[in-house]
MARMARMI-986959 format. One record per atom (N, C-alpha, C): y, z, x; atom name; residue in one letter. Coordinates in steps of 0.1 Angstrom, whole numbers, plus 5000, padded with zeros to 4 digits. Layout:
Y,Z,X,CA,A
...
# end
This chain:
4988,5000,5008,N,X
5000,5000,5000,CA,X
5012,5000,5009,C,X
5019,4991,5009,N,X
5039,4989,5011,CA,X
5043,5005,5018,C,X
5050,5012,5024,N,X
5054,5021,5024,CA,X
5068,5023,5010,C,X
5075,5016,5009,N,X
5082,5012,4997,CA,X
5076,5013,4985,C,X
5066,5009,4978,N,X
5060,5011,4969,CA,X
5056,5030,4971,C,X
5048,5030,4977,N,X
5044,5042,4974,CA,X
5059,5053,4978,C,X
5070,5049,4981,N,X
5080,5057,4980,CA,X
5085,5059,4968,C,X
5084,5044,4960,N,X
5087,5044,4949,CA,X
5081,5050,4934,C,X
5065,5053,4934,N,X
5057,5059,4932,CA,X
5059,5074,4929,C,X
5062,5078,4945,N,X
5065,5092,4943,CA,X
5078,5098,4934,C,X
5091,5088,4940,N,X
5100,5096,4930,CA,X
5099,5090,4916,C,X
5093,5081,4911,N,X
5090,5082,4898,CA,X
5080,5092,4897,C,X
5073,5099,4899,N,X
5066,5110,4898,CA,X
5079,5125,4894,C,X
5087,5123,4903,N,X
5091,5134,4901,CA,X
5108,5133,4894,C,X
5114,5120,4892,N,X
5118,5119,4882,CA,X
5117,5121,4868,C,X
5105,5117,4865,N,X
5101,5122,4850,CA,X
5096,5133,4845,C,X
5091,5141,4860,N,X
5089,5157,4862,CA,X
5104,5161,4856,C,X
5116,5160,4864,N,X
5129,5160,4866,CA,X
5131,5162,4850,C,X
5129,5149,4842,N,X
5137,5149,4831,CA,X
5131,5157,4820,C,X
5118,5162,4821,N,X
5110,5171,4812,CA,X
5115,5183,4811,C,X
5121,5183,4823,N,X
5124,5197,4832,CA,X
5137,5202,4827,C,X
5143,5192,4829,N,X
5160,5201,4823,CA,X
5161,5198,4809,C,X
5151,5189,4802,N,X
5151,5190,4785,CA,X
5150,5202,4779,C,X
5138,5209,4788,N,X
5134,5220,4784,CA,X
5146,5231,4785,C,X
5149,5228,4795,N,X
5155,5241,4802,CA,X
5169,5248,4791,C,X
5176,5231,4789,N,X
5187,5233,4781,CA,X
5183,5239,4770,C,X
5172,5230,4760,N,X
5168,5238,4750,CA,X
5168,5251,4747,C,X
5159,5260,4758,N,X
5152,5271,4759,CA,X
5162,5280,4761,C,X
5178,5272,4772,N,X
5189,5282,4772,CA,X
5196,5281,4762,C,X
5197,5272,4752,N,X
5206,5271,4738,CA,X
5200,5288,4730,C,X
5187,5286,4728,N,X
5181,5297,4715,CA,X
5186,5305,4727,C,X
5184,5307,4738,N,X
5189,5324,4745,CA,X
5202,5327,4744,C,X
5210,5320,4739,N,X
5223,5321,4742,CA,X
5226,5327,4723,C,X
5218,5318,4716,N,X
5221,5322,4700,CA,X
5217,5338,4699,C,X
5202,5342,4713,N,X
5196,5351,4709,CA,X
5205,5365,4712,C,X
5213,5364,4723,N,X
5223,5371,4730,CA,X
5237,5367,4735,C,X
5245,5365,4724,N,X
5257,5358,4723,CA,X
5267,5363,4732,C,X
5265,5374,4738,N,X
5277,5383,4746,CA,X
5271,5379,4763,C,X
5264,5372,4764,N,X
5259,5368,4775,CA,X
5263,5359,4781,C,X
5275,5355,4787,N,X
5284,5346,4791,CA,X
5278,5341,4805,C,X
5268,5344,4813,N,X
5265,5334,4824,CA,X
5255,5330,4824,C,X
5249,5328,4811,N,X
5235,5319,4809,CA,X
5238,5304,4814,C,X
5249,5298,4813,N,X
5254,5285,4811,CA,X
5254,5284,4833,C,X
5257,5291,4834,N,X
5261,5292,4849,CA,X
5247,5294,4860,C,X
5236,5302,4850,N,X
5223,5304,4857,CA,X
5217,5290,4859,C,X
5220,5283,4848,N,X
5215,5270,4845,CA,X
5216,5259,4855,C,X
5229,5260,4857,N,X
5234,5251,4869,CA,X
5226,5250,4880,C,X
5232,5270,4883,N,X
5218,5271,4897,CA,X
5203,5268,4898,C,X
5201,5271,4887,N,X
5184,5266,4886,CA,X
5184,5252,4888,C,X
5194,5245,4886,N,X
5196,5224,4883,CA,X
5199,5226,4900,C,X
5202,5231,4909,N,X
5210,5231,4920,CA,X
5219,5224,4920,C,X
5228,5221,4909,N,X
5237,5216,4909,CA,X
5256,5220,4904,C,X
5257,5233,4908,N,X
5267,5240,4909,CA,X
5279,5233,4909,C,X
5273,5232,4928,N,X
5289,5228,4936,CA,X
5290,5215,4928,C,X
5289,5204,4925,N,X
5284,5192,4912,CA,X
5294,5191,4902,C,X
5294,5202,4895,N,X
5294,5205,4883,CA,X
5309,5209,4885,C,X
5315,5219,4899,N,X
5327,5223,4896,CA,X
5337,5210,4905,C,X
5327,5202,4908,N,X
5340,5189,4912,CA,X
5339,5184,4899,C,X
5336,5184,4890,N,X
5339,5174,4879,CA,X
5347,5186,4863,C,X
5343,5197,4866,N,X
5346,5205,4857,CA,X
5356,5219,4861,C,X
5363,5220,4852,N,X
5370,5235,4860,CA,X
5360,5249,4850,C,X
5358,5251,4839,N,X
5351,5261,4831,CA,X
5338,5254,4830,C,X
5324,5264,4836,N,X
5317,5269,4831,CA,X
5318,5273,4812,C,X
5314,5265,4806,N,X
5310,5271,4790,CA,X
5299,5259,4788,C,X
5295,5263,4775,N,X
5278,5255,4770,CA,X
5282,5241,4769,C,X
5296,5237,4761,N,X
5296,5219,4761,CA,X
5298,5212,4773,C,X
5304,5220,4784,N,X
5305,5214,4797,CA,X
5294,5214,4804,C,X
5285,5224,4807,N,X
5270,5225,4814,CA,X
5264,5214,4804,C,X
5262,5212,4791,N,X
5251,5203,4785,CA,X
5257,5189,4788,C,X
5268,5189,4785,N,X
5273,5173,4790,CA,X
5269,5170,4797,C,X
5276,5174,4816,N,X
5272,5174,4825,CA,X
5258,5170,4831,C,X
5250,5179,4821,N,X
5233,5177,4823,CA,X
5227,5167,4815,C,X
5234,5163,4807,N,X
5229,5151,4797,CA,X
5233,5139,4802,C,X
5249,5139,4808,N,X
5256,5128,4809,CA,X
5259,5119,4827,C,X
5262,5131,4829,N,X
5264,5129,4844,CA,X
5256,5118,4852,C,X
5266,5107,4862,N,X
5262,5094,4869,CA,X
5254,5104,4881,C,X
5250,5115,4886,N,X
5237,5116,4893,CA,X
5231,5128,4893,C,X
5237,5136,4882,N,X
5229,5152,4885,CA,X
5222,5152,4867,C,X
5222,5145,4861,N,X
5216,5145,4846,CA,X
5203,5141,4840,C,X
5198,5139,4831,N,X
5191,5135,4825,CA,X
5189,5119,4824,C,X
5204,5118,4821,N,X
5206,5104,4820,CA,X
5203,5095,4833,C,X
5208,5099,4847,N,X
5210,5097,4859,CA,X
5193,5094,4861,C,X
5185,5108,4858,N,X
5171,5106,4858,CA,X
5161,5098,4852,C,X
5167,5094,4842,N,X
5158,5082,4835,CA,X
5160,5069,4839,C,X
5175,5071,4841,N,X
5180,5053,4849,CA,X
5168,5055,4865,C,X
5171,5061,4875,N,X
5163,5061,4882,CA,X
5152,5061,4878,C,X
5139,5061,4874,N,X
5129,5066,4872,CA,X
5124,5048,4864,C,X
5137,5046,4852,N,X
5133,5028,4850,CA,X
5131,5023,4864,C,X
5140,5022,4871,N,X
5144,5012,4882,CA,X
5134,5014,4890,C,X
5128,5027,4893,N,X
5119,5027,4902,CA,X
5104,5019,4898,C,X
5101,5026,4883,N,X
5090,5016,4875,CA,X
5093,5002,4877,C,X
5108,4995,4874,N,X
5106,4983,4869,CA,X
5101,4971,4878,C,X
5103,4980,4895,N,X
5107,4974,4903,CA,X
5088,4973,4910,C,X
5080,4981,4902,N,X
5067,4985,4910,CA,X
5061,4980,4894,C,X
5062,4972,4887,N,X
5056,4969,4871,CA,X
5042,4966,4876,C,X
5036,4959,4883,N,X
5023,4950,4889,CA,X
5018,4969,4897,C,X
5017,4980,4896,N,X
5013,4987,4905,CA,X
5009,4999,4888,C,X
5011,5002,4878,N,X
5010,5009,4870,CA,X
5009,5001,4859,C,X
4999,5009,4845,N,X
5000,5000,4832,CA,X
5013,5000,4827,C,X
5013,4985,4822,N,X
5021,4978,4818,CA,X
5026,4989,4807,C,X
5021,4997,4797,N,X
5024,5000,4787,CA,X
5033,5017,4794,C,X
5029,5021,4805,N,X
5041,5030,4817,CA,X
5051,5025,4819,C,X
5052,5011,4820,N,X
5067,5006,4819,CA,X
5076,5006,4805,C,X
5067,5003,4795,N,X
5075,5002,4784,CA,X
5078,5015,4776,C,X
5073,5021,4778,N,X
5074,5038,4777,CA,X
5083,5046,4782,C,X
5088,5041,4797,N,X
5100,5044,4803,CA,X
5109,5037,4799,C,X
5114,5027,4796,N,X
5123,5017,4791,CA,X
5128,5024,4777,C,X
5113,5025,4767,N,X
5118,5027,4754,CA,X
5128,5043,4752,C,X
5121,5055,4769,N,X
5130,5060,4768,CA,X
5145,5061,4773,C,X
5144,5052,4782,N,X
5160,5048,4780,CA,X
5166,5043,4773,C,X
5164,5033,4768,N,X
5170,5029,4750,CA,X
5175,5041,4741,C,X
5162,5052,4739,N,X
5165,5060,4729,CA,X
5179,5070,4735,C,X
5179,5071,4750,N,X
5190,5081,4755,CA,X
5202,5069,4751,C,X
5204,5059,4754,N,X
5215,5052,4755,CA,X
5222,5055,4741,C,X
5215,5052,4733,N,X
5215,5056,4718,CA,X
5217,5062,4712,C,X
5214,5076,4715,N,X
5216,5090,4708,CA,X
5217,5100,4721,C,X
5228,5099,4730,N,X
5230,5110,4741,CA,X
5242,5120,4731,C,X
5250,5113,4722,N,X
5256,5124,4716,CA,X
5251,5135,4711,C,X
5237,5132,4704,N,X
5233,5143,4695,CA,X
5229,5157,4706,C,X
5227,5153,4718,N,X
5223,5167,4723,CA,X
5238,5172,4729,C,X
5248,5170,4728,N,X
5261,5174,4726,CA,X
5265,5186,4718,C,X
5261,5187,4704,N,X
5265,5193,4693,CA,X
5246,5203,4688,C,X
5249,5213,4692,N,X
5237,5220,4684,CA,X
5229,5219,4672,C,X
5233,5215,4663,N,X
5227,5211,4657,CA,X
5215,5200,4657,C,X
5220,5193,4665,N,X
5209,5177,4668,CA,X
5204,5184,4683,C,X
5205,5193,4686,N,X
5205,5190,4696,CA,X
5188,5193,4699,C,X
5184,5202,4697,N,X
5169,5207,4694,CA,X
5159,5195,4691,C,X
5160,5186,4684,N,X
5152,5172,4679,CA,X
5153,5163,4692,C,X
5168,5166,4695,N,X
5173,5153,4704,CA,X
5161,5158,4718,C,X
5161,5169,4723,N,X
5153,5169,4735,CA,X
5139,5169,4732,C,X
5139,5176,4722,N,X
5125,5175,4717,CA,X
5115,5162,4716,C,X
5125,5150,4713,N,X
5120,5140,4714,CA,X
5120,5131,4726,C,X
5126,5135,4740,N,X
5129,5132,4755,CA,X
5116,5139,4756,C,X
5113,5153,4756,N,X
5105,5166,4760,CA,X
5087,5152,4755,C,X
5087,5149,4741,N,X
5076,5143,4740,CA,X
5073,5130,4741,C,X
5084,5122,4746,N,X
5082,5107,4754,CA,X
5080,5111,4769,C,X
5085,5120,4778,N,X
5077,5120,4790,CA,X
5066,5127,4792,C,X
5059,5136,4781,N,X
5045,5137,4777,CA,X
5036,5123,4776,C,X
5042,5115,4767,N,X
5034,5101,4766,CA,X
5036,5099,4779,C,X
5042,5094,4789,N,X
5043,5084,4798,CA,X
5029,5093,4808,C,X
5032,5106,4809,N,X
5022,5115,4818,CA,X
5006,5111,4813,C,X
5006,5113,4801,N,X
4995,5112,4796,CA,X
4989,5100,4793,C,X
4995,5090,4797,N,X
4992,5077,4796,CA,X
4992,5070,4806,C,X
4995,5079,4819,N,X
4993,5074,4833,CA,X
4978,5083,4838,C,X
4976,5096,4831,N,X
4965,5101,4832,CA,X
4952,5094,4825,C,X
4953,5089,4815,N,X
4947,5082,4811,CA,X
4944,5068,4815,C,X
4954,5061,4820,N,X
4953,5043,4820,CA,X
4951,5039,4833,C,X
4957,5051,4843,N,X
4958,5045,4858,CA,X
4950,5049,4864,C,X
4946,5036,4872,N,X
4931,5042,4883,CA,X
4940,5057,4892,C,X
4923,5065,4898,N,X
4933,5075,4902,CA,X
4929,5071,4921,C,X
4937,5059,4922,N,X
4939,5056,4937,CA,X
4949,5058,4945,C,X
4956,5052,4953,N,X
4967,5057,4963,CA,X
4983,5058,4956,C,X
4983,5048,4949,N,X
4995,5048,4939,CA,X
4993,5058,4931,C,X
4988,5061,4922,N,X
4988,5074,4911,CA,X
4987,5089,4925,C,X
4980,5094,4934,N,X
4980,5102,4943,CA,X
5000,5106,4944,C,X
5003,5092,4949,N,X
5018,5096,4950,CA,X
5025,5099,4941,C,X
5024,5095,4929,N,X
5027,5101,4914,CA,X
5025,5113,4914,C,X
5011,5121,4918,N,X
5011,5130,4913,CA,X
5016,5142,4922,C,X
5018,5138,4934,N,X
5025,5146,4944,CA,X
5041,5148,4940,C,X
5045,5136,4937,N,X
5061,5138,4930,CA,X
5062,5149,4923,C,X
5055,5145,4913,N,X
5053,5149,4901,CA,X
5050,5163,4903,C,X
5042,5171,4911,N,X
5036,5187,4908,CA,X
5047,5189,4921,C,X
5053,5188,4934,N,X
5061,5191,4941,CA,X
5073,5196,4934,C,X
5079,5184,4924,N,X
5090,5191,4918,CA,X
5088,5196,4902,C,X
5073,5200,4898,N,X
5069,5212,4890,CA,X
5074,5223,4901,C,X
5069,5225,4912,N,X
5064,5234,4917,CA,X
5083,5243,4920,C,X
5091,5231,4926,N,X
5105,5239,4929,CA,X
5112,5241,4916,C,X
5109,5235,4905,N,X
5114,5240,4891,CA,X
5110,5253,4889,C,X
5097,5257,4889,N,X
5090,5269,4887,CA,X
5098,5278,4897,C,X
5097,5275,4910,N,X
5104,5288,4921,CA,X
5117,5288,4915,C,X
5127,5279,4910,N,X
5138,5284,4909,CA,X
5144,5293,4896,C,X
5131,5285,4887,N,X
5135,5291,4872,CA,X
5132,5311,4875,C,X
5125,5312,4882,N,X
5117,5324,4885,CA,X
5130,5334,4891,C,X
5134,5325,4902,N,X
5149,5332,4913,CA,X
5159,5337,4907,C,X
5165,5325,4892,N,X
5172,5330,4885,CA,X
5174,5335,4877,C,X
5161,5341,4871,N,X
5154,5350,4860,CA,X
5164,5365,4867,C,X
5151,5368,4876,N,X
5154,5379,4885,CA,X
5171,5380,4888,C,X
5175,5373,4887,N,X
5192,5372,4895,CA,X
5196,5377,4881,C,X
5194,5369,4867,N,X
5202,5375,4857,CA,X
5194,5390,4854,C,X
5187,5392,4858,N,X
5183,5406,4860,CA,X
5192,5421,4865,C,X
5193,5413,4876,N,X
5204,5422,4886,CA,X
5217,5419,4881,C,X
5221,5414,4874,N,X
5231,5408,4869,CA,X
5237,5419,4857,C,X
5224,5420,4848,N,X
5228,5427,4844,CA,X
5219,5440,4842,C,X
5221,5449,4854,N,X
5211,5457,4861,CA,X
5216,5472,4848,C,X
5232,5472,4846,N,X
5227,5483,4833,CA,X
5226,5481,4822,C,X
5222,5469,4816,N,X
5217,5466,4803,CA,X
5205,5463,4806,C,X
5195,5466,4817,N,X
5186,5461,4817,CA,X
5174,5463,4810,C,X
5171,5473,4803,N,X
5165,5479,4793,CA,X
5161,5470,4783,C,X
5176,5468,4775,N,X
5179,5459,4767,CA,X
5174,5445,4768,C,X
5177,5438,4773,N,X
5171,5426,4777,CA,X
5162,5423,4787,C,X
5157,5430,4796,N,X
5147,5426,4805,CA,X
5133,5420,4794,C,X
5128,5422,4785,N,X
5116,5415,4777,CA,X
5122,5403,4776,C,X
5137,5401,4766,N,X
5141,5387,4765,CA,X
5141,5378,4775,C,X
5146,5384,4786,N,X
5154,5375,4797,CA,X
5135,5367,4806,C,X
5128,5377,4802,N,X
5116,5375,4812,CA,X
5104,5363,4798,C,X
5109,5365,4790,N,X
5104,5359,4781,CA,X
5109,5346,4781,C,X
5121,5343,4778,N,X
5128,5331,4783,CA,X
5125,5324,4793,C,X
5122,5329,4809,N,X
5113,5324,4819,CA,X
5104,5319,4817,C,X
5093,5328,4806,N,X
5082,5319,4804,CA,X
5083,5304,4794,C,X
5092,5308,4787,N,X
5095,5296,4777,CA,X
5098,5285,4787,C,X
5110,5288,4791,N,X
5114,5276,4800,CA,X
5104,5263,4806,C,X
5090,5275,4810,N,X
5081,5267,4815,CA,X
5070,5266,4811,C,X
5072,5265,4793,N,X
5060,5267,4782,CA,X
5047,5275,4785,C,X
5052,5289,4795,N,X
5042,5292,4801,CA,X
5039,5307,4791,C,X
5045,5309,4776,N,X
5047,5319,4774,CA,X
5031,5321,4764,C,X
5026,5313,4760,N,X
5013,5313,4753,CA,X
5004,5316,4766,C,X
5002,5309,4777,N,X
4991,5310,4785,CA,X
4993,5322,4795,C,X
5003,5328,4792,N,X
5003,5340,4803,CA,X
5003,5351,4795,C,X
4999,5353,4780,N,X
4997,5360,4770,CA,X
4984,5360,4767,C,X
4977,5353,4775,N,X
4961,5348,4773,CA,X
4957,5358,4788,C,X
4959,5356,4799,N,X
4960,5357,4810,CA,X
4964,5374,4813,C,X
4974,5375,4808,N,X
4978,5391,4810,CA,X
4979,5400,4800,C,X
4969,5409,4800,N,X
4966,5414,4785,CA,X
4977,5433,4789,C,X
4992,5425,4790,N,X
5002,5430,4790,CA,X
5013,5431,4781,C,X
5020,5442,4778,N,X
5036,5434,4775,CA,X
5043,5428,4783,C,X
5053,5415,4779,N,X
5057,5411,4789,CA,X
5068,5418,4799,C,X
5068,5414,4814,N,X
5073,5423,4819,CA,X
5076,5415,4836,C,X
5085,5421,4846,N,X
5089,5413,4852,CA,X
5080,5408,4868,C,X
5071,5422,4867,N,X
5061,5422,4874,CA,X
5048,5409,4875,C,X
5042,5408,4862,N,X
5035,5403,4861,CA,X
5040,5387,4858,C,X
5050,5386,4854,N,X
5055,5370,4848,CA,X
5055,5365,4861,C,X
5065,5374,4874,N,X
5068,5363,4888,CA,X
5052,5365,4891,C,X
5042,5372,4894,N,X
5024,5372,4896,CA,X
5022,5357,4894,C,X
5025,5355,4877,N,X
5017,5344,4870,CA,X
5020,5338,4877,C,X
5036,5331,4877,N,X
5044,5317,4877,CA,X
5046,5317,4894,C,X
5040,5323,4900,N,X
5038,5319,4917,CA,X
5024,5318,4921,C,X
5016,5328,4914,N,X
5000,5324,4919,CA,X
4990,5323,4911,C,X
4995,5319,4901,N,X
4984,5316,4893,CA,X
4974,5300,4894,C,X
4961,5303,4898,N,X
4957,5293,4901,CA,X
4952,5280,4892,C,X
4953,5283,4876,N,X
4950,5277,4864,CA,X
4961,5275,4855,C,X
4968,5277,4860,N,X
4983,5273,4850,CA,X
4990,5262,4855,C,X
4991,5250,4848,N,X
4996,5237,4853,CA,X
5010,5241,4860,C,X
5017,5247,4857,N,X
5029,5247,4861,CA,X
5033,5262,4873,C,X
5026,5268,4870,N,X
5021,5282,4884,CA,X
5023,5274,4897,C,X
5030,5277,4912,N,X
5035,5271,4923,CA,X
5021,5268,4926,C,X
5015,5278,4928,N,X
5000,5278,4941,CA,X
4993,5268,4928,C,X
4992,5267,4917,N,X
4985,5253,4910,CA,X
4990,5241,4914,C,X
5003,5240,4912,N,X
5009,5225,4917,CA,X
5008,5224,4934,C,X
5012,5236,4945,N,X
5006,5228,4957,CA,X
4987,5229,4957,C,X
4985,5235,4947,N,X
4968,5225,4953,CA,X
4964,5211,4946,C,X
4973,5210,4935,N,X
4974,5194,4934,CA,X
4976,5190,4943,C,X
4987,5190,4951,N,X
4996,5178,4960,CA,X
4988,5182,4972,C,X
4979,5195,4978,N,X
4972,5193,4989,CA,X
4962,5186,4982,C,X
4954,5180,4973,N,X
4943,5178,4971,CA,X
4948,5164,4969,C,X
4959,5156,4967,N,X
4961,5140,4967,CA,X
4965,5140,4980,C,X
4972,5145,4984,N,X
4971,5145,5004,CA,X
4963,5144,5008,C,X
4948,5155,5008,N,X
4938,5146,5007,CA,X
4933,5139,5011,C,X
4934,5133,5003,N,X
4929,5114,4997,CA,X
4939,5102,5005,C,X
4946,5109,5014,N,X
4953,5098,5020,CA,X
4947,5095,5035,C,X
4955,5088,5041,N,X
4949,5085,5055,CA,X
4963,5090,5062,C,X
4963,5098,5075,N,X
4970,5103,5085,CA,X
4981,5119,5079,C,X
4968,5124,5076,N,X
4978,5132,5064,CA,X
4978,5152,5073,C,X
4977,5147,5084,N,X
4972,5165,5092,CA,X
4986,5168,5090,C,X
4998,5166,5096,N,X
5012,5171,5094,CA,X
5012,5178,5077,C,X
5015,5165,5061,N,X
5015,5172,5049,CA,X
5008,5183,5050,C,X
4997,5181,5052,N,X
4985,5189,5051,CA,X
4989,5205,5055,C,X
4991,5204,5066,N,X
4998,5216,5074,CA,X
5008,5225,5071,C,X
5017,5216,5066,N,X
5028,5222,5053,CA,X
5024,5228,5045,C,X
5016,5218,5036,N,X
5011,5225,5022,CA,X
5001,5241,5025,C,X
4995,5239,5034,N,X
4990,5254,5039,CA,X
4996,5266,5044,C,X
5009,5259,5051,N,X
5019,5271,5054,CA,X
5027,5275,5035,C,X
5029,5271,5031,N,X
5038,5273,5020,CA,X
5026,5280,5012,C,X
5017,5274,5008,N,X
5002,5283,4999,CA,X
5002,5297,5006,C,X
5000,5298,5016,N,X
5001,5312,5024,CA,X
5012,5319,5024,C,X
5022,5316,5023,N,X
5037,5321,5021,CA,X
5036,5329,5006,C,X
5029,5317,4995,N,X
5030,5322,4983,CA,X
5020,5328,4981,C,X
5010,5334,4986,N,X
4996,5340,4981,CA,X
4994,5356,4989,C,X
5008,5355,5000,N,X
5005,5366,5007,CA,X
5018,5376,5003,C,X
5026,5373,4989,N,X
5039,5381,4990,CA,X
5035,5391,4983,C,X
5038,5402,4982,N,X
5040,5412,4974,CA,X
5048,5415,4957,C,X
5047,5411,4951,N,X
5057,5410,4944,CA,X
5061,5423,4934,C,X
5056,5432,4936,N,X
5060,5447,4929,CA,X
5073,5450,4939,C,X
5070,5448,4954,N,X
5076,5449,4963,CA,X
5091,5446,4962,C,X
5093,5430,4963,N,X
5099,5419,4961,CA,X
5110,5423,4947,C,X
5101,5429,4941,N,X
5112,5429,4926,CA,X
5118,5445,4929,C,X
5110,5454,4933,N,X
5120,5468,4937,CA,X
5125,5467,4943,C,X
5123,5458,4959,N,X
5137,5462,4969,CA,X
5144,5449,4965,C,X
5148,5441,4955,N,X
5155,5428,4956,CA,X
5155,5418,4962,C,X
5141,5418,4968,N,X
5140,5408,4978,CA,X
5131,5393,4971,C,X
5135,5392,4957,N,X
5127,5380,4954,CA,X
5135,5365,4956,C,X
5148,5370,4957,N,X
5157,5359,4957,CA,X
5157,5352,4971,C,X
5158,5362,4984,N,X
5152,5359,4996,CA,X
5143,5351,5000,C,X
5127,5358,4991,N,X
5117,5355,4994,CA,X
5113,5338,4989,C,X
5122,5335,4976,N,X
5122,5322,4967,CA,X
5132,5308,4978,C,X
5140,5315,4985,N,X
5149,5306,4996,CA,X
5136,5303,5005,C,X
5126,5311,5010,N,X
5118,5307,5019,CA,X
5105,5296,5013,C,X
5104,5300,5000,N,X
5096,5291,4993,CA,X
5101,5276,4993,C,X
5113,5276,4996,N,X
5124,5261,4988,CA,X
5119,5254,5002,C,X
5123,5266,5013,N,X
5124,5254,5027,CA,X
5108,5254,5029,C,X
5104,5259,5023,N,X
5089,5254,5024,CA,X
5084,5238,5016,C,X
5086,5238,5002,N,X
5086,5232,4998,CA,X
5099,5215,5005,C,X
5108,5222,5008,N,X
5117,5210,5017,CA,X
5110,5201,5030,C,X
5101,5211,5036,N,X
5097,5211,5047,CA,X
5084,5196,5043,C,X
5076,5201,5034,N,X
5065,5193,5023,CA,X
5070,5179,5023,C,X
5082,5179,5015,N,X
5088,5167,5014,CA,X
5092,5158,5024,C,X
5094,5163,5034,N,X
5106,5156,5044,CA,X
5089,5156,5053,C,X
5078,5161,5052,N,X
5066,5155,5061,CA,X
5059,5144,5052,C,X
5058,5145,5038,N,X
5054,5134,5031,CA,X
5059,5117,5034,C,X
5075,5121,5030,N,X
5084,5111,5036,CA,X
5076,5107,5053,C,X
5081,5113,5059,N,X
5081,5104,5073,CA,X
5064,5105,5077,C,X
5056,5104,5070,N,X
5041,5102,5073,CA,X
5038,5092,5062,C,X
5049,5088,5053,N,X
5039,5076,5044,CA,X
5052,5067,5040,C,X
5060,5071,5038,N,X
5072,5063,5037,CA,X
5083,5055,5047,C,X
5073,5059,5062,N,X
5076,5049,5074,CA,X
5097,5057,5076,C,X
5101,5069,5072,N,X
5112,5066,5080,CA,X
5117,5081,5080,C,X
5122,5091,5088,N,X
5129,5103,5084,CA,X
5138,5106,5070,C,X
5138,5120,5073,N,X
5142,5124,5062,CA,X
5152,5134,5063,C,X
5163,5131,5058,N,X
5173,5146,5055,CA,X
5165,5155,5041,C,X
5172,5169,5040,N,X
5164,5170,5027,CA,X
5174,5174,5016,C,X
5186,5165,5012,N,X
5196,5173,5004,CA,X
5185,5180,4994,C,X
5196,5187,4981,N,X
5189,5192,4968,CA,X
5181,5181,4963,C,X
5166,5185,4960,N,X
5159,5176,4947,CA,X
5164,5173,4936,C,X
5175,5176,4932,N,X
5182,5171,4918,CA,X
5191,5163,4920,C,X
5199,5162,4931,N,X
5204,5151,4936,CA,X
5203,5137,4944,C,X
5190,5138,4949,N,X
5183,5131,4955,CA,X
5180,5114,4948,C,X
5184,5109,4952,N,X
5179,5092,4944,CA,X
5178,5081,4956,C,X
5166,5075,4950,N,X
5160,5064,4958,CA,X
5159,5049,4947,C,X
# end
């Protein structure tokens, strides 16, 4: 395979990771914000979780909910929108390398954004409007799991694809805990909500209610959503996807090596520890350059050329 192609491969993998990702996310922070109205930096956690902050305040002076959703809906490179244009272009351009019916699936969801980006604007629509983003890049996943051989092209798919599960999951997790300490004397009060909303974010609230025959609580949620080995979206599940399509490649000892240092990073932390002395937000920075590290050896062992590693949300090929 091209080194080109399979570059192209991967960030459509993690493009439409990308766009599942912040559909969700806005949604999940709309109901938290109805659920706890006096909570003014929900809108601001959001950003950081998107790593896209500094972004946001070159184009915006206030932080409030219609500026962050715009922004994330609309914006020419930190959005949704930004994500689906890339993610066509990369399909359109590799059509002969995936089913034909993966192209038209991405297309059709471009059309539907071009179409109706206002409705996720206004709360009201807004809930249907992602919800129906949230279940066209279900089809595209599940119809690439289904239709596509699982050879060198889909391998890079799926590496995109669970890499940037995997830094969605570390961050949603970082800024859980941060609005935690945030609001360290109401924490009583909302620590179930705020840790509950974590799981939502990453539809992980049914399967870690199966899993942990607990109330929910802050201990056990960061356990799940870092080492859980059966939960699609759990860190240590998505890097043993991406070590197990590495794999399957040829010249792969460097990835390979990464993905082992960063599994070990995540399998050896403490996390009772981590959450009493405040050290999870730390410990989540070393996960990132781990996962950075991942990337920028994938790149220059199959995509023929070095690598800077800006933020994954800004990133376009």
């Amino acid at each position: 395979m091209l080194s080109r192609v399979a570059e192209k491969m991967y960030w459509f993998g993690r493009y439409v990771e990308r766009i599942e990702n912040t559909a969700r996310l806005i949604s999940v922070n709309t109901n938290l914000v109805m659920d706890l109205p006096r909570v003014d930096h929900i809108w601001a956690s959001t950003l950081d979780i998107t790593g896209n902050s500094l972004e946001f305040q070159r184009r915006f002076t206030r932080v409030d909910e219609r500026n962050v959703v715009k922004f994330l809906l609309e914006d020419d490179a930190c959005s949704i929108r930004s994500a689906v244009r890339l993610a066509r272009e990369n399909a359109r351009t590799t059509r002969e390398i995936m089913p034909s019916e993966a192209w038209e699936r991405i297309n059709e969801l471009y059309l539907f954004l071009q179409k109706n980006l206002g409705q996720g604007l206004k709360r009201e629509g807004r809930h249907n409007f992602l919800g129906e983003i949230i279940g066209r890049c279900h089809q595209i996943t599940g119809l690439l799991a289904g239709s596509m051989s699982a050879d060198t092209a889909y391998n890079f798919i799926k590496i995109g694809r669970n890499l940037e599960r995997a830094d969605m999951s570390s961050r949603i997790v970082d800024v859980g805990s941060l609005n935690l300490i945030t609001l360290k004397d109401k924490q009583a009060e909302y620590d179930n909500i705020l840790w509950m909303n974590v799981l939502r974010s990453l539809t992980a609230y049914q399967m870690y209610r199966q899993h942990v025959k607990d109330r929910v609580n802050g201990e056990d949620v960061v356990d799940f959503l870092l080492k859980n080995r059966k939960f699609p979206r759990a860190v240590a599940h998505c890097l043993n996807e991406v070590n197990q399509c590495c794999s399957e490649l040829p010249q792969n000892d460097l990835p390979l090596r990464s993905i082992s240092q960063a599994l070990r990073t995540i399998e050896t932390n403490d996390v009772i520890k981590l959450l009493n002395e405040s050290g999870l937000h730390d410990f989540v920075d070393v996960v990132q350059l781990a996962f950075a590290d991942i990337h920028t050896q994938v790149a220059n062992t199959w995509f023929g050329h070095g690598v800077d590693h800006p933020q994954p949300s800004t990133v376009a090929v």
